[in-house]
KETIBA-141184 format. One line per field, with one value per residue (C-alpha): residue number from 0; x, y, z; residue in three letters. Coordinates in Angstrom, 3 decimals, decimal comma, padded with zeros to 6 digits, m for minus. Layout:
N
num	[NUM:...]
c1	[X:...]
c2	[Y:...]
c3	[Z:...]
residuo	[Ala:...]
This chain:
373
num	[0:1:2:3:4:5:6:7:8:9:10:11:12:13:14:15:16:17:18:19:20:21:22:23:24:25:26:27:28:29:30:31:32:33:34:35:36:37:38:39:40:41:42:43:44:45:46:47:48:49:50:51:52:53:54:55:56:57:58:59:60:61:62:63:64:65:66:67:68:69:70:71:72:73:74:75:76:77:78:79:80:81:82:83:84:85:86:87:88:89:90:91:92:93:94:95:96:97:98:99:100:101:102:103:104:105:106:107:108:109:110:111:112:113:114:115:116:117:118:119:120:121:122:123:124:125:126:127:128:129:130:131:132:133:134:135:136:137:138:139:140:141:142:143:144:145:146:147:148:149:150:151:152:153:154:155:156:157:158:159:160:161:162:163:164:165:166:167:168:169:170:171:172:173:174:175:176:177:178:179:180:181:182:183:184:185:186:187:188:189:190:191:192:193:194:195:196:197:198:199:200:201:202:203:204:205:206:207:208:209:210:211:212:213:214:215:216:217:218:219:220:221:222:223:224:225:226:227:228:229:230:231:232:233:234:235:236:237:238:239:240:241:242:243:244:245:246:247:248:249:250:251:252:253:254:255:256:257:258:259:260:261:262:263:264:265:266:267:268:269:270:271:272:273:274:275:276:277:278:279:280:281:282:283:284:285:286:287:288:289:290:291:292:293:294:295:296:297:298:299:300:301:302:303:304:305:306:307:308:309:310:311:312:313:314:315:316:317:318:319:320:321:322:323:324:325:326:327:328:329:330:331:332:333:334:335:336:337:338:339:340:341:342:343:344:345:346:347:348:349:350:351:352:353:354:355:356:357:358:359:360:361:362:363:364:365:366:367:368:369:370:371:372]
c1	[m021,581:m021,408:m025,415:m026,207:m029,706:m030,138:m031,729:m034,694:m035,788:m036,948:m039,124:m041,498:m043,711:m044,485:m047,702:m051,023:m052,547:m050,173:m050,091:m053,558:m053,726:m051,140:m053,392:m056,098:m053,676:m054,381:m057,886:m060,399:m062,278:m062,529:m064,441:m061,586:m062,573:m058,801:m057,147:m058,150:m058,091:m060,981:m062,887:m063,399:m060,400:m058,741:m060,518:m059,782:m058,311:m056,226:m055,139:m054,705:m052,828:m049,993:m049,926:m049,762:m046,810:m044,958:m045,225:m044,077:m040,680:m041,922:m039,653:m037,106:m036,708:m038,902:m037,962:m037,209:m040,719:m042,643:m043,642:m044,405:m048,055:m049,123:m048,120:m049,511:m053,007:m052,604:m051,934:m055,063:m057,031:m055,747:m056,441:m059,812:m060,211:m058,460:m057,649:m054,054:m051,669:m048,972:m048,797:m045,961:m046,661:m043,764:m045,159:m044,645:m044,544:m047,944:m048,972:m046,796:m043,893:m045,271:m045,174:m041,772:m040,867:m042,661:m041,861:m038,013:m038,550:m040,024:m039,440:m035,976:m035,568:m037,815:m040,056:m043,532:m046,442:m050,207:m052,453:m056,069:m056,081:m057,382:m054,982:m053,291:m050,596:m047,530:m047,857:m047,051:m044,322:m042,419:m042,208:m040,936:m038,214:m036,698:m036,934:m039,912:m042,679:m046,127:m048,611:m052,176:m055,465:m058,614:m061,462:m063,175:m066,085:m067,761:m064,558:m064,904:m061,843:m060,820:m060,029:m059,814:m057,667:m055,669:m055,215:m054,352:m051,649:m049,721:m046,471:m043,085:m042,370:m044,761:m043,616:m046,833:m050,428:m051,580:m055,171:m056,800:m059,963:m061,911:m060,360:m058,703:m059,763:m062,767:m064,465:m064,876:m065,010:m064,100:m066,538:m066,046:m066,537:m064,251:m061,632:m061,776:m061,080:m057,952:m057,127:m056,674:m055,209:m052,290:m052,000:m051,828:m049,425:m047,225:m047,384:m047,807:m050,252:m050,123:m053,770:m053,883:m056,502:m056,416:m059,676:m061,070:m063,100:m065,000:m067,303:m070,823:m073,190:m071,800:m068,811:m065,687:m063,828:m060,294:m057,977:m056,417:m059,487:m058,699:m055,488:m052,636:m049,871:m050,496:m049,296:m051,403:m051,123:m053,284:m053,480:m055,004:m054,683:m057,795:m059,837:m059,051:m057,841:m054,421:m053,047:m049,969:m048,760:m048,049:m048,854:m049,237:m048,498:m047,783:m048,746:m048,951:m049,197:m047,286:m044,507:m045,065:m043,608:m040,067:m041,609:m042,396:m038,789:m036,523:m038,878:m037,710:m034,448:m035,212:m036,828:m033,897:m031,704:m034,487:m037,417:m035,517:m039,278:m042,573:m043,041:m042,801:m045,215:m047,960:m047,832:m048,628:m051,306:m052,426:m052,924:m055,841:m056,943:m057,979:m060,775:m062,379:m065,559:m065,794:m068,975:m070,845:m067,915:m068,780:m072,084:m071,954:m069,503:m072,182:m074,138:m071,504:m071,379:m075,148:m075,375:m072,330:m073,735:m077,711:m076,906:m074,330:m075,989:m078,225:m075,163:m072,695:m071,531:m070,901:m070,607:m071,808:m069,144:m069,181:m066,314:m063,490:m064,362:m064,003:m065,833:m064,499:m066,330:m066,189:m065,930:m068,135:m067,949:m067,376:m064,094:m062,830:m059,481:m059,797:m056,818:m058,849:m062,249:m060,613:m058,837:m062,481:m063,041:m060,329:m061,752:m064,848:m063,074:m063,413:m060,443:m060,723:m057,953:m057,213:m058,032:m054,866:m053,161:m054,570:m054,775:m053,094:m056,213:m057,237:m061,047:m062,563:m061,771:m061,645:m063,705:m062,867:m065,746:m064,398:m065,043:m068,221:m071,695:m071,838:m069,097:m070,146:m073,910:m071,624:m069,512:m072,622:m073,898:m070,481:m070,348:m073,822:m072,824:m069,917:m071,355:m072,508:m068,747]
c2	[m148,355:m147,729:m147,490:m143,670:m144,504:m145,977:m149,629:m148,169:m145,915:m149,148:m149,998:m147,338:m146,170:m142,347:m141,304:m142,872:m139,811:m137,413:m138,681:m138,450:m134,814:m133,913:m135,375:m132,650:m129,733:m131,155:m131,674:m128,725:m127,946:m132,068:m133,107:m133,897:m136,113:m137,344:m135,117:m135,248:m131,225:m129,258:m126,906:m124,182:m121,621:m121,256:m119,538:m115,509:m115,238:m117,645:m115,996:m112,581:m114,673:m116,257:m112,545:m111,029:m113,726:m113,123:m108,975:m109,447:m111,625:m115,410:m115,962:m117,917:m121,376:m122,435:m124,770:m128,422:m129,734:m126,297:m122,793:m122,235:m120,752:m123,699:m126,659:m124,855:m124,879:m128,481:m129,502:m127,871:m129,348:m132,842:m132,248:m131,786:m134,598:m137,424:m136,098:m136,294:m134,520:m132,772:m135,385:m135,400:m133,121:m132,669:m130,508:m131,865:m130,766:m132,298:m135,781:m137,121:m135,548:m137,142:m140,313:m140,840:m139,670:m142,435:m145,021:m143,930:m144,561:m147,285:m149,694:m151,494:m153,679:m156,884:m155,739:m156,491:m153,372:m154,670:m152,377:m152,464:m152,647:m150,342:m148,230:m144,421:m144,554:m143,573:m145,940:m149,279:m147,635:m145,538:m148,795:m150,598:m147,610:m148,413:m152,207:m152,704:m155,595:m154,427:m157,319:m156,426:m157,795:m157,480:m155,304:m155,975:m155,694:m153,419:m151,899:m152,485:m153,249:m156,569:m157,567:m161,351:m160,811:m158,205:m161,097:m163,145:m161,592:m160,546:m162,404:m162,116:m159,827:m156,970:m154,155:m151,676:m151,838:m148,706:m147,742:m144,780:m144,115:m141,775:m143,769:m142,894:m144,187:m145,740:m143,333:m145,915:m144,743:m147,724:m148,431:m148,213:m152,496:m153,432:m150,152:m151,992:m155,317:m154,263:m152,236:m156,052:m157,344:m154,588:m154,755:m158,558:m158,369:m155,345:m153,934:m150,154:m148,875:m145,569:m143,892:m141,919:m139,237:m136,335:m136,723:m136,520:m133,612:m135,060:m137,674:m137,290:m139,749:m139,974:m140,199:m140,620:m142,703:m143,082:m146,134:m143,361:m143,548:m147,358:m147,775:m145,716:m147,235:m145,191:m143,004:m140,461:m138,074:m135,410:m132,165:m128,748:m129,389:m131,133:m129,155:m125,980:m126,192:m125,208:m128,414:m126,351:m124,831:m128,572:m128,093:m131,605:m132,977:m136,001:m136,596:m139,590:m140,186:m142,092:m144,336:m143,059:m139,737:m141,589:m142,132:m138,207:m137,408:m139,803:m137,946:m134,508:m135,863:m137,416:m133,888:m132,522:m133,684:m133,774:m130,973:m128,737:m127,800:m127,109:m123,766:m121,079:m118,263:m120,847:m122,481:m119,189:m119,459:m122,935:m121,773:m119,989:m122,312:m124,420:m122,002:m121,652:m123,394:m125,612:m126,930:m125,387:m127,275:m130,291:m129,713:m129,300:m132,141:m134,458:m133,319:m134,095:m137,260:m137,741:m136,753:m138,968:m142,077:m141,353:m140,783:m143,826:m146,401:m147,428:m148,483:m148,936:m151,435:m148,920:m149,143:m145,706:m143,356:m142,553:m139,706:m137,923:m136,985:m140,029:m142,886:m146,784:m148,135:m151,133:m151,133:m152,710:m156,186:m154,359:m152,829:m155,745:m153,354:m150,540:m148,970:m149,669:m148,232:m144,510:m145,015:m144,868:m141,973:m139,846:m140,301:m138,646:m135,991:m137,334:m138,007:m141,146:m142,869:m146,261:m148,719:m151,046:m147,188:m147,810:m151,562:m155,092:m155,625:m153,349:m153,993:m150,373:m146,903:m144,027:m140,684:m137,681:m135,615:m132,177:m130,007:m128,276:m129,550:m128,782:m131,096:m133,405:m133,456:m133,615:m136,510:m138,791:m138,128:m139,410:m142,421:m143,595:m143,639:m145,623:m148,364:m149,211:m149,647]
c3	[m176,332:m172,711:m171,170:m170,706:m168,599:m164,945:m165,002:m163,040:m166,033:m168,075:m164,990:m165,193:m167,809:m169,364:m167,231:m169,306:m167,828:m169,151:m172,390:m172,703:m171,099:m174,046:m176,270:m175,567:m176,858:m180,239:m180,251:m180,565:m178,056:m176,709:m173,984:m171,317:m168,911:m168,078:m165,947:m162,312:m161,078:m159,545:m162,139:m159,426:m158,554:m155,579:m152,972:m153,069:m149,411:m150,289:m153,349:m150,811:m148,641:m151,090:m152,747:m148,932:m148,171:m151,440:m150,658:m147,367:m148,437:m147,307:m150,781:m148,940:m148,024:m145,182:m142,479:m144,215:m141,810:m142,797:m141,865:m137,903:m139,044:m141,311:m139,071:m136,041:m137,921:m139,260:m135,832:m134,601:m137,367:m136,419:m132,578:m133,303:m136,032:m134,109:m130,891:m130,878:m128,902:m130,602:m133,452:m136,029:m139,147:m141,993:m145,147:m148,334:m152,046:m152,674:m151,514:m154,408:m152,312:m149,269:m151,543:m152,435:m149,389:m147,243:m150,210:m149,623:m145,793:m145,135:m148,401:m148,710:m151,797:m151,772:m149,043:m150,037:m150,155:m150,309:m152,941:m153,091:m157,323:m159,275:m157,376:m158,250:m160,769:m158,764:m156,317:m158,902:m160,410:m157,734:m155,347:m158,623:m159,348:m155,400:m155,889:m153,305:m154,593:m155,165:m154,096:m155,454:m153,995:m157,074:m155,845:m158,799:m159,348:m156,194:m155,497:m151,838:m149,465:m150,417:m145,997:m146,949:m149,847:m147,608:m145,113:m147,611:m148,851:m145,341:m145,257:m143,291:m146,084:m145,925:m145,010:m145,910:m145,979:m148,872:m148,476:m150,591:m150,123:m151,212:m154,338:m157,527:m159,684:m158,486:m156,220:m153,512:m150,300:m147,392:m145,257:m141,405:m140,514:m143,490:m142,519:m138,833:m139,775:m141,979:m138,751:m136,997:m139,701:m139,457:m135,548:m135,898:m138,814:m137,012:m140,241:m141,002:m142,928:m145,598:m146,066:m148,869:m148,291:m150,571:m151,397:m148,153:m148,356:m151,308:m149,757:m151,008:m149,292:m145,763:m143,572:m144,765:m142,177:m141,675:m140,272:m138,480:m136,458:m135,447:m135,771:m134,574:m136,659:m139,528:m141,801:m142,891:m145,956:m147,242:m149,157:m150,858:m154,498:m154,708:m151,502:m153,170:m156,427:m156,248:m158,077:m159,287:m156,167:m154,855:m150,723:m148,867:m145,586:m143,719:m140,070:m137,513:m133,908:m131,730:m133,078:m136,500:m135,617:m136,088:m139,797:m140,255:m138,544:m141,233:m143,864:m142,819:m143,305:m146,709:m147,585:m146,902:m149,477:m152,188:m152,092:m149,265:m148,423:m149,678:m151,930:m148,588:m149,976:m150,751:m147,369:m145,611:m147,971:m147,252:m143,613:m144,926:m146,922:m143,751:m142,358:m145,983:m146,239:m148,959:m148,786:m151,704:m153,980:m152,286:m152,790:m157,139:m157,109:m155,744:m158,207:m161,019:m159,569:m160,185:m163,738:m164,246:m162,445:m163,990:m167,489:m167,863:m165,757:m168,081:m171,005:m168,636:m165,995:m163,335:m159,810:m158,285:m156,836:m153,311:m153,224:m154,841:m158,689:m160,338:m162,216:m163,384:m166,247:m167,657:m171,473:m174,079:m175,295:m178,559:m177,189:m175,665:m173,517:m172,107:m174,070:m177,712:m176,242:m175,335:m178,383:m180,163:m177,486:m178,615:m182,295:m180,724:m178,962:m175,826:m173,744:m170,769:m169,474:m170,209:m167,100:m167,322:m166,004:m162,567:m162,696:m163,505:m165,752:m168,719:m168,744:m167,492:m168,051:m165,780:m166,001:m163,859:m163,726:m162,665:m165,194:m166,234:m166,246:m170,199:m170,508:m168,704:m170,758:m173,937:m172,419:m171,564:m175,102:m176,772:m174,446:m174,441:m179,033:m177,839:m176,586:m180,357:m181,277]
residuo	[Unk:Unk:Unk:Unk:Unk:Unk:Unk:Unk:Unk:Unk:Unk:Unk:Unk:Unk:Unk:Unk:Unk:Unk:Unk:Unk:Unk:Unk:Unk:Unk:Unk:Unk:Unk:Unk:Unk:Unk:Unk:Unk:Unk:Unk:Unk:Unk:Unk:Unk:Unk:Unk:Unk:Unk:Unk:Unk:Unk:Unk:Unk:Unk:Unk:Unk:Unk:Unk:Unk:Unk:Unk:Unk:Unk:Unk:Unk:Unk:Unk:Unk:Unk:Unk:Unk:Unk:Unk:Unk:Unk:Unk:Unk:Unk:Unk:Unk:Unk:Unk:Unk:Unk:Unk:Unk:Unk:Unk:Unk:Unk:Unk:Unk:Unk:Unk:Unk:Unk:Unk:Unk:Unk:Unk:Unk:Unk:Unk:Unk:Unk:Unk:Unk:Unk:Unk:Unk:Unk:Unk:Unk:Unk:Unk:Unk:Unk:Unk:Unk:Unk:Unk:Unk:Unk:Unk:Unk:Unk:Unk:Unk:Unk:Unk:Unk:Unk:Unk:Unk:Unk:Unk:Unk:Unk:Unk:Unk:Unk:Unk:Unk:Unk:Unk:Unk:Unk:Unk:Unk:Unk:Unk:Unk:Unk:Unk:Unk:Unk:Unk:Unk:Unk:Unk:Unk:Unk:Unk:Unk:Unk:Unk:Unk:Unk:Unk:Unk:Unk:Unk:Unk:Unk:Unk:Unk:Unk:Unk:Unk:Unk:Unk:Unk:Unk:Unk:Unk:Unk:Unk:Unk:Unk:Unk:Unk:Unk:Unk:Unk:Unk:Unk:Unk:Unk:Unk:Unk:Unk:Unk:Unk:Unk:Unk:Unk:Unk:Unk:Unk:Unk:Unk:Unk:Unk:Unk:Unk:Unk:Unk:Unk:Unk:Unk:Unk:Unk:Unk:Unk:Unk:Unk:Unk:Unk:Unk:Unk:Unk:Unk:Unk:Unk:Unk:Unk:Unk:Unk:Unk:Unk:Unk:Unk:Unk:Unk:Unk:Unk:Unk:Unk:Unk:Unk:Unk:Unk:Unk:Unk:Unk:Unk:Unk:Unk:Unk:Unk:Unk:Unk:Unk:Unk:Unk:Unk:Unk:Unk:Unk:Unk:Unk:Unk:Unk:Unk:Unk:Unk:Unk:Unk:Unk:Unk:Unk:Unk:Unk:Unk:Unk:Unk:Unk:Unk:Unk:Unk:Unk:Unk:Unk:Unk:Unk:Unk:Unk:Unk:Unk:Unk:Unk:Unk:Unk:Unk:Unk:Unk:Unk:Unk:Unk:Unk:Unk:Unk:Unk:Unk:Unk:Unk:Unk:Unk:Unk:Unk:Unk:Unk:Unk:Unk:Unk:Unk:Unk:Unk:Unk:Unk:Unk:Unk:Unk:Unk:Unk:Unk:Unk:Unk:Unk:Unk:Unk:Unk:Unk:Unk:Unk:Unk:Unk:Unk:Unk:Unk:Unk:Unk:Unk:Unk:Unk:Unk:Unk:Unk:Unk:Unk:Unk:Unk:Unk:Unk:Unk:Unk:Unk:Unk:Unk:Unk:Unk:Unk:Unk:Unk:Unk:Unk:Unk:Unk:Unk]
């Protein structure tokens, strides 16, 4: 029988994380600490603002590099961030838009792509599906940038340097001496580099800074799912200075042969979004990320989160992989992912901790049992 499938199919795997959000449709009333999505809603003026731009007829495809009024205000935004003049701004359909598209861009088959591991699902398995060659450097056990093993791995192949920080799944945030010394390593390697920062806005114990700041050669992408809760109406963008405005200009191109453009009537409403003060979210997420870190530091090996909303356990001895400890979650109704989702080794497990501080009491009670097997 003739094969139905593409080849590339059998090189990546279902979503762990979706298969364990699915999961939580069957289970009553389970503590989910899986899915990574804000608890809070989206900010009423936004709301007003998508309803305004729906009203008023923004129903129609936008410009393939965005609405007028939305990369105006990014551009502002990143004038006053990083200085730039006029920098190069295309708006995606979420930063896993802006992710395929770079991936699509920049990575011909065997190029080589450096990843920080633990690292964020799509990035393994989309460079797979275009026949690029994911090189990881371990971060375990701190989860700090790993610069020597980053130099280390640099050869005539690389064609991409992906940082994420504030991290999933870790909750690392980079700090500024190693983020500089990657920075050399780049310049000195010609290579680009991809920072991942949706997460930006969710740094809890200083600040967050960027290899944007030290090295012009990069690729920036960010978003608004995470900022302001609007997961589901899928608004990103991805900007750069200098020569990587040729990057954001053969991503246009690509964008206009797959998404055609971001959702139109959301991205009037994303323009908004950027002069709503999010602070007081910021504010109870640190304080998740307390009651995580205190009540599981005691049972767990844990290394303390700095941003985003996540935590990276390490399992029991009982447990022995990742994948059979949140199997004993699940029994408990309590739904983790498995580390080996995020990572080449299966020896932690991730928590996201946005959801509500009930949950979260109920989750630290069920884990702290777990460590008895």
């Amino acid at each position: 029988m003739k094969r139905i499938l593409a080849q590339r199919t059998a090189w990546i795997d279902t979503s762990g994380i979706r298969k364990v959000f699915a999961l939580a449709a069957s289970l009553k009333d389970p503590v989910n600490f899986s899915i990574g999505q804000p608890d809070f809603e989206i900010p009423q003026p936004v709301k007003a603002a998508a309803v305004e731009a729906v009203e008023q007829g923004y129903n129609r495809y936008s410009q393939t590099v965005g609405e007028d009024k939305l990369l105006r205000t990014i551009k502002r935004d990143l004038s006053r961030r990083y200085g730039w003049d006029d920098p190069g701004v295309l708006v995606t359909s979420g930063v896993s838009g802006g992710l395929l598209l770079a991936f699509l861009t920049l990575i011909d088959p065997g190029d080589e792509v450096i990843i920080p591991d633990p690292y964020f699902v799509i990035y393994k398995h989309v460079i797979n599906m275009i026949g690029g060659r994911c090189v990881f450097v371990d971060s375990y056990p701190d989860f700090r940038l790993p610069v020597k093993g980053i130099a280390e791995a640099i050869t005539d192949k690389t064609k991409l340097i992906i940082l994420n920080s504030p991290a999933n799944p870790t909750g690392a945030v980079y700090g500024e001496e190693d983020i500089r010394q990657v920075a050399a390593i780049a310049s000195d390697a010609d290579v680009l580099v991809l920072s991942d920062e949706i997460y930006d806005a969710f740094c809890y114990d200083g600040p967050c800074p960027s290899i944007a700041d030290f090295y012009p050669k990069t690729l920036l992408l960010k978003g608004f799912s995470k900022s302001y809760g609007m997961t589901g109406w899928r608004m990103g963008y991805a900007t750069g200075s200098g020569a990587v405005g040729e990057v954001i200009e053969q991503m246009t191109k690509l964008q206009q042969y797959t998404f055609v453009c971001a959702p139109t009537p959301f991205q009037h409403a994303a323009a908004a979004a950027l002069d709503c003060d999010i602070t007081a979210h910021v504010a109870d997420y640190r304080k998740k990320r307390d009651m995580i870190y205190d009540g599981l530091k005691d049972t767990y090996e844990l290394v303390r989160p700095q941003g985003a909303f996540y935590a990276f356990a390490k399992v029991p001895p009982w447990a022995g992989s990742g994948t059979r400890f949140v199997e004993k979650a699940i029994a408990n109704n309590l739904l983790v992912i498995p580390g080996g989702v995020f990572s080449e080794r299966d020896t932690h497990f991730r928590i996201s901790y946005a959801t509500s501080n009930e949950k979260i009491e109920r989750g630290i009670e069920i884990l702290r049992k777990l460590t008895e097997g």
